[in-house]
C-alpha positions as a Python dict, from the first residue, in 0.01 Angstrom:
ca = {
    (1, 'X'): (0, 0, 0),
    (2, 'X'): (294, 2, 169),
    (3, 'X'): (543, 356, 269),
    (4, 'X'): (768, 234, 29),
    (5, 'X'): (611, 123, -229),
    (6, 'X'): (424, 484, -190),
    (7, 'X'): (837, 602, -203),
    (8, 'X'): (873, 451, -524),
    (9, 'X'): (564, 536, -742),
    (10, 'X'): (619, 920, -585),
    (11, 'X'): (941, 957, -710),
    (12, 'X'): (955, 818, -1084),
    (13, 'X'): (588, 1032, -1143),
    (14, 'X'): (802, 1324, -1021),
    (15, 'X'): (1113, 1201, -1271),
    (16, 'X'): (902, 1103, -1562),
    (17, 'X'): (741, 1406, -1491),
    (18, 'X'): (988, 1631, -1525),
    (19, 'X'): (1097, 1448, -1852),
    (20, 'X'): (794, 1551, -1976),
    (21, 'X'): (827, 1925, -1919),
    (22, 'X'): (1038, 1854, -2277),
    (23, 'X'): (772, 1819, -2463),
    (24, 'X'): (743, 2236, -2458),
    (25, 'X'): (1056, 2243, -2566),
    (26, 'X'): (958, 2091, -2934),
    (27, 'X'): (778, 2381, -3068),
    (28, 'X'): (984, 2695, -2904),
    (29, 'X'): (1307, 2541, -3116),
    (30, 'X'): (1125, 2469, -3396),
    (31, 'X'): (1189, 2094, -3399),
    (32, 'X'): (806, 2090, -3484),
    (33, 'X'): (506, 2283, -3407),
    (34, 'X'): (143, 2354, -3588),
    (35, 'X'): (-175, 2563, -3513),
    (36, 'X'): (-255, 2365, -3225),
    (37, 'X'): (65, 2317, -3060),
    (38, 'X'): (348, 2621, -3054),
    (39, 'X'): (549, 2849, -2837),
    (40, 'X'): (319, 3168, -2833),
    (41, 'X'): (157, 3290, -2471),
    (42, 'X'): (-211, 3424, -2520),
    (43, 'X'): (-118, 3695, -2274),
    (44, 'X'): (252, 3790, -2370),
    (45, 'X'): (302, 3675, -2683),
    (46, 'X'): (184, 4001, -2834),
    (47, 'X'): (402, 4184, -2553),
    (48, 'X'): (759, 4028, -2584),
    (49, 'X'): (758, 3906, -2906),
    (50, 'X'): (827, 3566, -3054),
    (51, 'X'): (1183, 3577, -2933),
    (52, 'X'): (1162, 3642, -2599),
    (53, 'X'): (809, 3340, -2616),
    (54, 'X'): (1030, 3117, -2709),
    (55, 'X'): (1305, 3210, -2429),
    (56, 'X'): (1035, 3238, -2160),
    (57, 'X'): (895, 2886, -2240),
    (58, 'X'): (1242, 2691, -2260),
    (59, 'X'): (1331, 2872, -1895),
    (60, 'X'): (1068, 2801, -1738),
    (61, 'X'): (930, 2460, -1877),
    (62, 'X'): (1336, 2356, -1826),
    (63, 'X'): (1297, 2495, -1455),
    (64, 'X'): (988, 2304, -1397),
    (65, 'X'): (1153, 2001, -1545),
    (66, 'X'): (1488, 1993, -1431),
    (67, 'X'): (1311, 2006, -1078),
    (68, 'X'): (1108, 1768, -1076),
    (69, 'X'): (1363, 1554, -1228),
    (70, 'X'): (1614, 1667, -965),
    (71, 'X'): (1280, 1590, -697),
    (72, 'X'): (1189, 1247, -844),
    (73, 'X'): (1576, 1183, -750),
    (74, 'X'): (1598, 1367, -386),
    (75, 'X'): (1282, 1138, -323),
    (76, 'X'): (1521, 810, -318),
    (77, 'X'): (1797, 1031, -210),
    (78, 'X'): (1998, 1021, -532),
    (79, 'X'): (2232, 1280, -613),
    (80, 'X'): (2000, 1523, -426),
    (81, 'X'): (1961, 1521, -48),
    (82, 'X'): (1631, 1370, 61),
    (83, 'X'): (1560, 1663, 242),
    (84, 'X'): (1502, 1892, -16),
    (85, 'X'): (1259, 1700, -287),
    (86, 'X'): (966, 1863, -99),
    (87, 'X'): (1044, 2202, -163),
    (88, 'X'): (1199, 2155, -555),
    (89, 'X'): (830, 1953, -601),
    (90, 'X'): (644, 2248, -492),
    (91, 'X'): (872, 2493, -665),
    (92, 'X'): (855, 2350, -994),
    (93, 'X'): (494, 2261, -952),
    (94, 'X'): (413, 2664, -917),
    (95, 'X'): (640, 2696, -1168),
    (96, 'X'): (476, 2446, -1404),
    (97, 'X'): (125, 2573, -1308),
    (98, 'X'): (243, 2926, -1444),
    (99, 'X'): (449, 2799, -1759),
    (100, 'X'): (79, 2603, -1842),
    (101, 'X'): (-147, 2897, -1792),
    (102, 'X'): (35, 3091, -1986),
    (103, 'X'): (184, 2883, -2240),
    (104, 'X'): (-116, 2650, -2280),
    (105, 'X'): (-66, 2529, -2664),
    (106, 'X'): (279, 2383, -2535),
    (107, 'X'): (168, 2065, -2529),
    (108, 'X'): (48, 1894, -2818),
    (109, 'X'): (-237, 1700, -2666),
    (110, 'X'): (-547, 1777, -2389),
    (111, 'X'): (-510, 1466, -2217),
    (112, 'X'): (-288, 1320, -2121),
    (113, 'X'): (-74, 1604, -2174),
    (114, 'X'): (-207, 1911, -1990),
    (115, 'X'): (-465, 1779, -1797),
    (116, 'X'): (-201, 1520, -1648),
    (117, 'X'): (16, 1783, -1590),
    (118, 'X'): (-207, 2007, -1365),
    (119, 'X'): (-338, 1680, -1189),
    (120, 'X'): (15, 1583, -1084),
    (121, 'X'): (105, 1932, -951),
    (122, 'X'): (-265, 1938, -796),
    (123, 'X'): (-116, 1630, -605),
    (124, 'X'): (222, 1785, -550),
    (125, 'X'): (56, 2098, -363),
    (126, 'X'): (-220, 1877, -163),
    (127, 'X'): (36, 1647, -34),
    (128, 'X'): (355, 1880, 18),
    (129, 'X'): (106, 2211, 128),
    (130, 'X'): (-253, 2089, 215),
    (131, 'X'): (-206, 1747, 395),
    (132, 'X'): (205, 1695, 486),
    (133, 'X'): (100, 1334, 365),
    (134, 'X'): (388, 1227, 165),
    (135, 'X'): (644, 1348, 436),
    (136, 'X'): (433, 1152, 699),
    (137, 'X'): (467, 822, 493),
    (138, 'X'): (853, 877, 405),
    (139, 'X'): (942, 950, 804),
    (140, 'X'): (805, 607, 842),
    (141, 'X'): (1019, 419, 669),
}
């Protein structure tokens, strides 16, 4: 496969995954929710209140989403500066990681859902932390 075809498939699964990030968003506005799939944190839920749950998951699913969204972009150097996708991918993968372990009934389904989720910011870390592949294929073309 070729660097930039590599470019290309990196940055719209960092967009589209970012869009997905709104997908929390459903049940902490109350657009729709049910036993399986709501706002409340097993660990702070009791803590903060519903409130402040519902706050806490709109900030930090947004964060997570707005960047990758705003990496997906830097990526093909679109209204971000290509220099800075690596870091807003591994910010907003931490970010995500957190948001999912703590506000795991955000998401509706297991798969593709959550499990897709942590498997695309497994990938962000390994190639932006453990490897330095991605930047090694981008500096090539």
């Amino acid at each position: 496969m070729s660097a930039s075809t590599i470019r290309i498939i990196t940055g719209l699964v960092l967009f589209v995954h970012g869009i997905g990030h709104v997908m929390a968003f459903f049940p902490a506005l109350n657009w729709s929710s049910s036993d399986k799939w709501h706002y409340r944190s097993w660990l702070l839920s009791g803590i903060l209140g519903d409130t402040a749950s519902r706050i806490l998951v709109v900030v930090l699913f947004g964060a997570a989403g707005l960047g990758f969204i705003a990496a997906g972009l830097g990526v093909f150097g679109w209204l971000v500066p290509h220099d800075s996708w690596q870091n807003l991918a591994l910010v907003s993968a931490v970010i995500s990681l957190v948001a999912l372990g703590l506000f795991w009934n955000a998401f509706l389904a297991l798969f593709p859902n959550k499990i897709g989720s942590i498997v695309v910011n497994a990938f962000v870390l390994w190639g932006t932390l453990g490897t330095n592949a991605l930047s090694e294929i981008f500096n090539k073309i």
